[in-house]
C-alpha positions in Angstrom: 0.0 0.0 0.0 1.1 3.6 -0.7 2.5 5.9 2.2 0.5 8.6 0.7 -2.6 6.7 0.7 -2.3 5.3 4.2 -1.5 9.4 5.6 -5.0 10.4 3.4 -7.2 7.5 5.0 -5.7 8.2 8.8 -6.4 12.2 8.2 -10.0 11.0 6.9 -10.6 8.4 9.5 -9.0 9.3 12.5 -6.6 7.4 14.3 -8.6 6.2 17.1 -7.7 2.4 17.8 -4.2 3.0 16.1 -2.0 1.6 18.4 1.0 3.5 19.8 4.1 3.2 17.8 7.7 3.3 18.5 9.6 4.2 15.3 13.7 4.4 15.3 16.2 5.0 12.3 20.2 5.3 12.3 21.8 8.6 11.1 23.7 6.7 8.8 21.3 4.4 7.2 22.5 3.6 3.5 19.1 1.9 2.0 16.1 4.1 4.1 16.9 8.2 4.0 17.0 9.3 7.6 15.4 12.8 6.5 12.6 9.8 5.3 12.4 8.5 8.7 12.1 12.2 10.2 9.5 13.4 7.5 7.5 10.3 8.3 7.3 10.9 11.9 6.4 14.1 11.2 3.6 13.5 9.2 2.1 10.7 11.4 2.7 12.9 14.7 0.2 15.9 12.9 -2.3 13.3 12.3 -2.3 12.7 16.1 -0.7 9.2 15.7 0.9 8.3 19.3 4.6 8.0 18.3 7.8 8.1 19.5 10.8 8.4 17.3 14.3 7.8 18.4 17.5 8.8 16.6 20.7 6.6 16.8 24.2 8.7 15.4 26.2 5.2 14.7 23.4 3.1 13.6 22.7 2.4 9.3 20.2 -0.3 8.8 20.3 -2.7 11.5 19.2 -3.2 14.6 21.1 -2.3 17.5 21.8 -3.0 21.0 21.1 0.5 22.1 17.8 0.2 20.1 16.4 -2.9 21.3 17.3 -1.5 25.0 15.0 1.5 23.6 11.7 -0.6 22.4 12.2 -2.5 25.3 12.1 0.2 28.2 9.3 2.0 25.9 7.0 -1.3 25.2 7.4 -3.0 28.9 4.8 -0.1 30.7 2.5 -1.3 27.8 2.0 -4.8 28.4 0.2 -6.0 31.6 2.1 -8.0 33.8 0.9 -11.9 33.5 
C-alpha cells in the first residue's frame, strides 16, 4: 500500500484504535533516508498518531543493541504484567 494513501485515509478516519508506535532509524542508514524516517514521523505525529521516534548517530540499517534497550524500556509499561 502507498505511504501517501495510508496518511490520506488516517487524516479522513482518525486514528482512534491505532496503536501506539515506536519508530527508530540510524543517522547513517544507507538503503532508508534518515530525512525519510524524520519526514515520516512528522507526518504521522500531525495526524495525532501516538509515536515516538528515536535517533541513533552510529546506527545504518540494522538493529542495534542500544535500540532494542529503547523498544524495550518504551513497550514494557504497555504490556500487563501476567
Amino acid at each position: 500500500m502507498n505511504i501517501i494513501l495510508i496518511f490520506q485515509i488516517l487524516k479522513e478516519r482518525g486514528t482512534d484504535g491505532i496503536p501506539p508506535i515506536f519508530m527508530s532509524h540510524g543517522k547513517v542508514d544507507d538503503l532508508v533516508d534518515f530525512e525519510w524516517g524524520k519526514t515520516t514521523h512528522s507526518v504521522l505525529e500531525n495526524l495525532n498518531v501516538n509515536i515516538q521516534f528515536k535517533e541513533y548517530e552510529d546506527i545504518g540499517h540494522e538493529l542495534s543493541p542500544p535500540q532494542l534497550k529503547d523498544v524495550k524500556e518504551w513497550i514494557a509499561p504497555k504490556i500487563p504484567l501476567l
